[in-house]
C-alpha positions as CSV (number, residue, x, y, z in Angstrom):
1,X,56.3,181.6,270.9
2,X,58.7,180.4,273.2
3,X,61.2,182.9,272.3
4,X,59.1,185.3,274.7
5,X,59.5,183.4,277.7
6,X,63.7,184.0,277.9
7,X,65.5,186.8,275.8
8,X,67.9,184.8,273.4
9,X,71.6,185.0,273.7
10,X,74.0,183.3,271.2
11,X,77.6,183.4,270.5
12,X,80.0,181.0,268.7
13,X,84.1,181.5,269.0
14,X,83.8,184.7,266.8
15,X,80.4,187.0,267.6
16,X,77.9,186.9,270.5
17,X,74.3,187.9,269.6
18,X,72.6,189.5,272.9
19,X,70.2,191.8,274.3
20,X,71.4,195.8,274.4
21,X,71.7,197.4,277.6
22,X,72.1,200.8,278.0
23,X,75.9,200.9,278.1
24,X,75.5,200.2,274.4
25,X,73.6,203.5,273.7
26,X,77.0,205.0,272.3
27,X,77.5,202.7,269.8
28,X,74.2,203.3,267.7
29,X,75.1,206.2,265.8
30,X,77.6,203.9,264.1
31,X,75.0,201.6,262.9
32,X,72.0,204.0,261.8
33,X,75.1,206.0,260.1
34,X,73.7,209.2,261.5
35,X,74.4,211.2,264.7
36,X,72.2,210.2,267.5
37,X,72.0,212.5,270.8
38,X,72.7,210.8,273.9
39,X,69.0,210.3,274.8
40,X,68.2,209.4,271.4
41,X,70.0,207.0,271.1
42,X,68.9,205.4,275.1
43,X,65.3,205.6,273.6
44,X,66.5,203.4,270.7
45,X,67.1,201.2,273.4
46,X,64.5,201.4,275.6
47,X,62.1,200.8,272.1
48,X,64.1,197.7,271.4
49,X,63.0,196.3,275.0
50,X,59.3,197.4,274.4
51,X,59.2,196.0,270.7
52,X,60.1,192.2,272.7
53,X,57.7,193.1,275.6
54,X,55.2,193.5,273.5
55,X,56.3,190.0,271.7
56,X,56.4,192.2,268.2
57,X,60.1,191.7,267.4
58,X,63.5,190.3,269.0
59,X,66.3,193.0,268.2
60,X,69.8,191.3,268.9
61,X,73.3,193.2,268.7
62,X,76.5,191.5,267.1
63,X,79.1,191.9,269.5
64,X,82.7,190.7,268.4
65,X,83.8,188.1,271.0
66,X,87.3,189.5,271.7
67,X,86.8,193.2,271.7
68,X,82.9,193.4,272.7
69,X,82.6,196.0,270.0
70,X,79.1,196.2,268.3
71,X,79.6,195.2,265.0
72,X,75.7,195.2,263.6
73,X,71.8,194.5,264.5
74,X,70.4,191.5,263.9
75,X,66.0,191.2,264.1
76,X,64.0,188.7,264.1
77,X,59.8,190.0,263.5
78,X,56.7,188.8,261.7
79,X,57.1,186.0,264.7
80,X,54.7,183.6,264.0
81,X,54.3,179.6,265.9
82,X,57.0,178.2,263.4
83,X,57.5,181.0,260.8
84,X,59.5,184.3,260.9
85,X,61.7,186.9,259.5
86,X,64.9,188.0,259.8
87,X,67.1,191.1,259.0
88,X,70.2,192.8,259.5
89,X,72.5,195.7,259.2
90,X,76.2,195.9,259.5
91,X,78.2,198.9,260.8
92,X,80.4,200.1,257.3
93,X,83.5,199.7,258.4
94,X,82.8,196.1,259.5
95,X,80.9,195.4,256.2
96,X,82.8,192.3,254.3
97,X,84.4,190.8,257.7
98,X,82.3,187.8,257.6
99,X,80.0,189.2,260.3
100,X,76.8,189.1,258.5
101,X,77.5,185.8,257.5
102,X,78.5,184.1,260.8
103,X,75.0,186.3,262.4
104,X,73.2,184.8,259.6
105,X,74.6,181.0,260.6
106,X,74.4,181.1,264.2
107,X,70.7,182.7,264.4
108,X,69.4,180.3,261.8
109,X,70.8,177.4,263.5
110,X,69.4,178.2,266.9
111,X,66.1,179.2,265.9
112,X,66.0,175.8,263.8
113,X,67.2,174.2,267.1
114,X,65.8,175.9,270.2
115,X,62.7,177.0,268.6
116,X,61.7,174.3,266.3
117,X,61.0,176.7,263.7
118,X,60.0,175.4,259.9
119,X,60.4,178.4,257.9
120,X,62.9,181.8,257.8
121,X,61.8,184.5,255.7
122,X,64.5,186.9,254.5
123,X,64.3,190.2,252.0
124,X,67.5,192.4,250.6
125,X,67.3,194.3,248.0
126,X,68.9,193.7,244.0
127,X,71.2,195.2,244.4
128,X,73.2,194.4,247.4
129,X,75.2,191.6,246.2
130,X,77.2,191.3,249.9
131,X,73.7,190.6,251.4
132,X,72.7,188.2,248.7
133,X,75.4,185.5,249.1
134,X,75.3,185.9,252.8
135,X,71.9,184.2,252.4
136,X,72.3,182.4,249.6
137,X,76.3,180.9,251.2
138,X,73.9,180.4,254.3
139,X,71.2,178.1,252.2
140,X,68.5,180.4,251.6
141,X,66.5,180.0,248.4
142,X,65.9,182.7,246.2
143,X,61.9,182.5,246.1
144,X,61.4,185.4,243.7
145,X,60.9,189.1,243.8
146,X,58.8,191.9,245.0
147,X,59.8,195.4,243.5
148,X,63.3,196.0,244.1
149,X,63.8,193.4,246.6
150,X,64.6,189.3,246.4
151,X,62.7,187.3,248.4
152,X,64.1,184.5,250.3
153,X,63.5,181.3,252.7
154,X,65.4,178.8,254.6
155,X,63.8,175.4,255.3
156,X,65.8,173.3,256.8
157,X,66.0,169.9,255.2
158,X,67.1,166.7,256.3
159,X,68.1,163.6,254.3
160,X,67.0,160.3,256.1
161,X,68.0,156.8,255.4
162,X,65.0,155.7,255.9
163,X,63.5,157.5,252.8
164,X,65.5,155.8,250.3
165,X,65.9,152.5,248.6
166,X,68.1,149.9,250.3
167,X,70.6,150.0,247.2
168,X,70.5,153.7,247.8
169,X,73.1,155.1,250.5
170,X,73.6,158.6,251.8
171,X,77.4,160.5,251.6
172,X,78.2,163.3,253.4
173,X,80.8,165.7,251.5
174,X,82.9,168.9,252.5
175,X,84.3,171.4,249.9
176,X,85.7,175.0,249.5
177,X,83.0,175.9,247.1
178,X,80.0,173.5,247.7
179,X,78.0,175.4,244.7
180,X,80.3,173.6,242.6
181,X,81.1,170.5,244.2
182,X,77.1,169.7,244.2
183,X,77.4,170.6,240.0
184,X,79.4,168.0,239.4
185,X,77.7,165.5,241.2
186,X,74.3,166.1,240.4
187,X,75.8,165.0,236.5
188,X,76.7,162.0,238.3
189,X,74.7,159.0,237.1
190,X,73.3,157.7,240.0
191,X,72.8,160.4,242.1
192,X,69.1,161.2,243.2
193,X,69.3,164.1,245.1
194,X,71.9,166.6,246.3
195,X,71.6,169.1,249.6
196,X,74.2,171.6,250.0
197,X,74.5,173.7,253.2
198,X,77.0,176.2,254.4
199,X,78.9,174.4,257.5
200,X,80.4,178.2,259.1
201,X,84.1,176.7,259.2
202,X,87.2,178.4,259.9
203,X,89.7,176.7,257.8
């Protein structure tokens, strides 16, 4: 896949998603929540860059854009042509800043774009109620479940004139809560179909 050919670096006007480098070593014990040695945490590191030589797995860091701090890990594994998973885990005391979210936005949209992928696989478990409506806010469909985990996917989906009837027209809508904007329209009569999507504004 071509995301082997050139390490992937992303970043919109509130995180950056890059590569680690060893300068980042100190920052890992944060995110495993337990104390890493020095070295330890420099062979983290050094197994992140063998994981992507080896075309296995991308592993990404969430940097904030103002103060470079590392504010999770964001992976992308089970690589396939146009199929692949993601995951993620915030540092706690960042948990609940919209970090996971905007990661979740920004990788999805690139690999959709750059990539040309069809399919995102994401798991999290039942009980993690943050993690579910960062996918679910980010349009992932809740698939089903295996053991204590939800199963998700994203697919992107486009809505194209062409598809429809000539007395049928397509409107483009924004609202605070889309969820319940689409509600209400879907009891519209006339209304044939409904696409919501999560547009990653900031006001």
């Amino acid at each position: 896949m071509k995301i082997f050919e050139q390490f992937p670096q992303y970043e919109d006007g509130f995180i950056v998603l890059r590569r680690f480098v060893q300068e980042d070593a100190k920052y890992l014990s944060e995110v495993y929540e337990e104390r890493l040695t020095k070295r330890q945490a420099e062979k983290t590191i050094e197994n992140y860059e063998k994981s992507y030589q080896d075309k296995d797995e991308v592993i990404l860091g969430i940097f904030g854009k103002e103060d470079e701090q590392l504010k999770g890990i964001i992976e992308i594994y089970d690589i396939h042509e146009s199929e692949l998973s993601i995951g993620y885990m915030i540092v706690e005391k960042y948990r609940h800043q919209t970090y996971a979210k905007n990661s979740v936005y920004l990788l999805t949209k690139k690999l959709i774009e750059d990539y040309g992928v069809t399919c995102i696989h994401a798991n999290c478990h039942v009980d993690n109620i943050y993690s579910i409506r960062v996918l679910e806010h980010n349009g992932y469909e809740r698939l089903g479940q295996e053991e204590d985990e939800y199963v998700y996917a994203y697919k992107p989906k486009q809505l194209e004139q062409d598809t429809f009837n000539q007395d049928e027209k397509i409107i483009v809508l924004a609202g605070g809560c889309f969820w319940g904007v689409e509600k209400v329209f879907k009891a519209l009569d006339g209304v044939v179909e409904t696409t919501v999507g999560y547009a990653n504004g900031n006001h």
